[in-house]
Each structure stands twice: as structure tokens, then as C-alpha cells.
N, C-alpha and C positions, 0 to 999 in steps of 0.2 A: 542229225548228221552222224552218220557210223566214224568207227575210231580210225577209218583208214582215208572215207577222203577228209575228214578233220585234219589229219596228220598230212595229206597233202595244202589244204588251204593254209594249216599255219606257217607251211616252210614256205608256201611262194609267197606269202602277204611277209613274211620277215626277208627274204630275199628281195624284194621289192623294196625294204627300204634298208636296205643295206644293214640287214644283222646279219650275224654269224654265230655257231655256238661260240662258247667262252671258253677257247682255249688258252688263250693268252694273260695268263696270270700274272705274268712278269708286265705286262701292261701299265698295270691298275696298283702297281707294289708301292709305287712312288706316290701315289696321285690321292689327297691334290696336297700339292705344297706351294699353294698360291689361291689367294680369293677366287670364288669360282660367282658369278655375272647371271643372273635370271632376268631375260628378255621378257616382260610385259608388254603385250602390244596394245593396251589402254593408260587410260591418266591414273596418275596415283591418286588412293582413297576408296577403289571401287570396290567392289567385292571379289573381281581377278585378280587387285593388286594384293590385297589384304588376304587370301587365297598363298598367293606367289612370297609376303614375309611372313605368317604364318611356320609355313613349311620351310622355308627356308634357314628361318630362324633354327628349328630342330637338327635340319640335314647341318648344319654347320655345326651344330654341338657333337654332332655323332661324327663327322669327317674331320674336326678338327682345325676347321676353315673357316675363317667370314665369308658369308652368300649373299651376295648384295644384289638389290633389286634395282633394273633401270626400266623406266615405262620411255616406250619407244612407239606411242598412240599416232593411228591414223590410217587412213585407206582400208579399212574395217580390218587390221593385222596386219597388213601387208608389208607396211613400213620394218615392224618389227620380227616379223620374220623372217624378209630378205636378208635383214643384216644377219642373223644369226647363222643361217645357208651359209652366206659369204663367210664366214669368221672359223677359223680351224677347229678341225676335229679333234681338237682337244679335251673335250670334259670340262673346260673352265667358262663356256660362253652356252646358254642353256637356253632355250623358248619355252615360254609356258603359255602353249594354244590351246586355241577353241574349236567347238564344236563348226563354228563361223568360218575361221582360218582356216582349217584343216579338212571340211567337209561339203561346206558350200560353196567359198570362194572359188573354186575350180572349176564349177560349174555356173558359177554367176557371172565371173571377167574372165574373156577368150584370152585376155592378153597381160595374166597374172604375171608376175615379175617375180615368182616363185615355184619350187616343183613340189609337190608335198613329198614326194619320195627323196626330196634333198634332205630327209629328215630321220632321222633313227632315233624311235620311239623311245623311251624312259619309262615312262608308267602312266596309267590312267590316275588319275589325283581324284575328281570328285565331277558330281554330278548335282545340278538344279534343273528340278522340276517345275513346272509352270502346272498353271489353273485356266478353265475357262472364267474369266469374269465377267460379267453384265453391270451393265447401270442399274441402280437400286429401281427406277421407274420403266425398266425395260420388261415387259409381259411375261415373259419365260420365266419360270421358277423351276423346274426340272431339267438337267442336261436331256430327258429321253424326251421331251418337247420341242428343244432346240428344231432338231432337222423337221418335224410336219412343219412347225412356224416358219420356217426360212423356205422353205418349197411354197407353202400358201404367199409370202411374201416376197418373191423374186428380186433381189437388187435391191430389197428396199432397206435391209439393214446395212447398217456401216459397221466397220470391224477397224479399232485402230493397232496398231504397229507401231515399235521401235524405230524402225526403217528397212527400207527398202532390202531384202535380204538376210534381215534378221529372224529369227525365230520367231517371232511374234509371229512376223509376215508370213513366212515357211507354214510355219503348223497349221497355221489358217486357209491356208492355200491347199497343202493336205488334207484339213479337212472336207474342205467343196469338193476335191474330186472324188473323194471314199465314198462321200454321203448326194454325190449329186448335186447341191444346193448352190445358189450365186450369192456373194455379198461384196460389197462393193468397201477397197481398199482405200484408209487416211492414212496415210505412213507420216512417221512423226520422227524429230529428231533427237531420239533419245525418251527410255521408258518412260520418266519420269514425265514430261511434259502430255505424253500421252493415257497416261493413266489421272492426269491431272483434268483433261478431256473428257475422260471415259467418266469418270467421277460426276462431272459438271455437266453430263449429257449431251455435248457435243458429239461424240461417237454413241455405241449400244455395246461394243462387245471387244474382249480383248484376251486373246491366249498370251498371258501374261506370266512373268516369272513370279515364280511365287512368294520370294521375299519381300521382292519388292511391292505385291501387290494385296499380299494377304493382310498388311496392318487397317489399307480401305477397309476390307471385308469383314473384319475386327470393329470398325467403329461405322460401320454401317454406310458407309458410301458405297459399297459393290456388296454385288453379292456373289458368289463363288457357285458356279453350276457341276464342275468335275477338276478333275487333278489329270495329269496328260502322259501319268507316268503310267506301264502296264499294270503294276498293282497299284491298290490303293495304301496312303501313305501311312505311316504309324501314328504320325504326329497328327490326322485329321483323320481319322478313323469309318467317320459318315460321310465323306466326300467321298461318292464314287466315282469311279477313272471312265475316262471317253467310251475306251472299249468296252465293259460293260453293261452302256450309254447306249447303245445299238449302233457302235459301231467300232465293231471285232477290229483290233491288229494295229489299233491307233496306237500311235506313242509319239510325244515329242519331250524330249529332255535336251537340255546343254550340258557339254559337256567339257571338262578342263583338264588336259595334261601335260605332262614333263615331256620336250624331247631334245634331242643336240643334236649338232649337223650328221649329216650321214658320212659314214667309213672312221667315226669315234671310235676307237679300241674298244671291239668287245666287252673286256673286261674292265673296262673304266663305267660303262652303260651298266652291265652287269653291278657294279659296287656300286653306283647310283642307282640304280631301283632297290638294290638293298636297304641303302640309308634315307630313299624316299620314304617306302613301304614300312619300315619304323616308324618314320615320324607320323605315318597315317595310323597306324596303330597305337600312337600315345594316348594314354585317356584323356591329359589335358586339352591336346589339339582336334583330337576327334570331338569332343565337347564343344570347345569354340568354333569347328567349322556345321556342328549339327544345327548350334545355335543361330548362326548365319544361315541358315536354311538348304544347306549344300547333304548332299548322299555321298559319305563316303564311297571311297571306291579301294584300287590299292591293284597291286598283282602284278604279275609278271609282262613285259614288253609284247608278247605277241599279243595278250588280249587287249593291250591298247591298238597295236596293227590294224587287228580284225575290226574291230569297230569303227576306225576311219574307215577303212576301206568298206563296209558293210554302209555303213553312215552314208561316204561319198555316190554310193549308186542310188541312195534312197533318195537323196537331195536334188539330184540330177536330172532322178526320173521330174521331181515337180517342181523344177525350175523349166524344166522344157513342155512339159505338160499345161503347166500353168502361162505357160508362153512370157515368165519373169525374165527381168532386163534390170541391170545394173544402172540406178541413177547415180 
């Protein structure tokens, strides 16, 4: 992309969700002189929650504030989203979305009870990467065997999922259309009971995240065919990525960031990706969330923009593609 329509994509994707440059210093002078609220839209414990005090914990030592976390779970984000839209653009009530929330839901339910443009971006926080996994008695040992076997085997592998809508499912879905191939969908309710599955051979295959999946692959219940991220990772050095794999342009990752409702003072937004963007650069916290298997991220509000909006067309294209429906 040349420097000039870049410089157009960034201003309309930040005008689209209501930024502005940071003129308003007199804004943000005050603020915050009161506990500032981070909207989790999962249960406390998880890896978003743990994610959301992690960082929260830091942003309040640098702001001078308690950041207190509410997990407000249910309707894959929705719950906790709407509320945070609704609740004033103050800088004291904050969402900490996903990849889910923010880039597939819009394209999964016609009749979301939220806009993602009600939202003005904070920063990108962090990213996990998923694996392809296999059952340890599933024939494939190489990710570049995958697609001849699943073409010579039509429909006959089962692929499990999260649920309906999830990444798991998504990536999976992406991959049949890239590569041509059919497999047939077990959506499950939640990782864990389906990688519990995959394990036990009830399924064969699972684009799985990778923390959660890599300690099977570790004690020899799965075994790991590629990594789904476009490079390959530091931490797994010999696991080569899909694209690679023979099949150029793949990528799936989740993705986690900060935002507040839209028409929040500039410069309140502005001072929060400041004091986000610290705490992602602490050695200690960047340590603890490497270790949780997350990719740091960090930077400025449009490159969080651009990537839902880059995100939301790619998801949409295979949710329609794939003819996916919201159970």
C-alpha cells in the first residue's frame, strides 16, 4: 500500500469509529479521578480475564486509579459489549474485545444488538495463535499431506471446534475453501471438552489455540501438523505455518484489545493507549503474558482500527462462503 492511500485508509477506518486527532488536551488533564471498569465479555479465570487484570493491574499503577475487572459473559460478547456502547464516553467504562466480538459477530447475527463502530479503539493488547492438531492415531504426519489426504478422503474426516462461530470453526472453514478439500463439522461447547475429544479420537483434527492445545502435543496425545500464524513461531521453531504448508496467505490468529465507547475525548483515548502501551512494554508483564502463550502486540489506535476492519471483511467473506449460521 503506497503512503498516500495508506494515509487515506487510516483516516476513514479512525473516522468510522469515531477518532479524532488529539487536540483536546484539556480533556484528559483531569482524568481519571475515579476507578476506571474493564468490560470482559467471558467468565472470570480465562485467559481474556487473566489478559484484562494482568494489564489492568499496570494501567492503574501508571494512572493512579484502581481498574477493576467485571466479566459480563454470554451471547459470544454480546452481552458485554452492548453494555459498554450504552455507558458514557467517559474513559471510566472500557471493553476488552475479541477477535469474535469485534470481527465475526457482524457477520455471524443479522440482528447483533451492537454496532462495532459504537466503539473507539484503545490499542491492540495481544494475540494467540492456534496449531493445526491431529489425533496421535490419525494417518497424517505432515501439514503438506494434509490436503492430498482430505481430497483422496471426501467428508470423511471430522474436524472439531469450540463452537459454532469460533475460530476453531472459522479457520477450518478457511481452510476447505483455500485448499478445495470437505470435512465435516463437530462443534463443541467450549475448547476444552473438544480437544478432550480430539484426544480420545472421537474427532481427527482441530485448528486449535495453541495454549490450550499444545500441553496434549507435549505429552503425546496430539500431535501438532503447523502453527496458523503467517510466520513461524519463536517458541516452536520446527513447526511450520499453513502458508508454507502449500497453502500461501493462510492465517488465523485471535485477537484481544482495549476499546471505549465512541465520541470518548480524544485525548482521554489518547492517554489510555499511552498507559496501555507501557504496561505492554513492562518486562514483567510481557513475560507473564508470553508465558500464557499470547503475542504481544501494543501501538497506536488506528492499527487497532485497521485490523477489525481488515479482519471484519475476511470473516464475512467465510461466513457467507461457507454458508455459516449462528446456532
Amino acid at each position: 500500500m503506497n503512503r498516500i492511500l495508506g494515509s487515506v485508509v487510516v483516516t476513514a477506518v479512525c473516522h468510522a469509529f469515531g477518532m479524532a486527532p488529539a487536540h483536546a488536551a484539556d480533556d484528559a488533564a483531569a482524568y481519571p479521578d475515579k476507578p476506571i471498569r474493564i468490560v470482559v465479555p467471558y467468565p472470570a479465570g480465562g485467559s481474556t480475564d487473566v489478559l484484562a487484570r494482568t494489564l489492568g493491574q499496570k494501567v492503574g499503577e501508571t494512572l493512579g486509579q484502581a481498574v477493576i475487572v467485571e466479566n459480563k459473559a454470554g451471547a459470544s460478547g454480546a452481552i458485554g459489549a452492548t453494555y459498554v456502547i450504552n455507558s458514557p464516553p467517559d474513559g471510566y467504562t472500557l471493553f476488552l474485545g475479541t477477535s469474535t466480538a469485534l470481527a465475526v459477530n457482524p457477520g455471524l447475527f443479522p440482528d447483533l444488538s451492537y454496532r462495532v463502530d459504537g466503539f473507539a479503539p484503545i490499542i491492540l493488547a495481544a494475540m494467540l495463535p492456534s496449531i493445526v492438531a491431529v489425533n496421535k492415531s490419525f494417518p497424517v504426519q505432515r501439514m503438506t499431506d494434509l490436503v492430498p489426504y482430505l481430497k483422496a478422503h471426501p467428508n470423511a474426516v471430522n474436524y472439531a471446534s469450540s463452537g459454532n462461530g469460533t475460530p476453531a470453526h472459522l479457520g477450518a472453514e478457511l481452510f476447505k475453501i483455500m485448499t478445495g478439500t470437505t470435512m465435516t463439522h463437530v462443534p463443541y461447547k467450549g475448547g476444552a471438552p473438544a480437544l478432550t475429544d480430539l484426544a480420545g479420537g472421537q474427532t481427527s483434527l482441530m485448528f486449535a489455540i495453541l495454549p490450550e492445545s499444545m500441553p496434549l502435543v507435549k505429552t503425546g496425545k496430539l500431535r501438532a501438523l503447523a502453527v496458523t500464524t503467517a510466520e513461524r513461531l519463536p517458541a516452536y521453531p520446527d513447526l511450520p505455518t499453513v502458508a508454507e504448508s502449500g497453502v500461501p496467505g493462510y492465517e488465523l490468529i485471535g485477537w484481544y484489545g482495549f476499546l471505549a465507547p465512541a465520541k470518548t475525548p480524544p485525548a482521554i483515548v489518547a492517554k489510555l493507549n499511552l498507559a496501555f502501551d507501557d504496561a505492554l512494554r513492562d518486562t514483567v508483564v510481557r513475560q507473564k503474558l508470553t508465558d500464557m502463550g499470547f503475542e504481544v502486540a501494543g501501538g497506536q489506535p488506528p492499527r487497532f482500527a485497521e485490523l477489525i476492519a481488515s479482519e471484519t471483511v475476511k470473516w464475512k467473506k467465510v461466513i457467507t462462503d461457507g454458508k455459516i449460521v449462528a446456532q
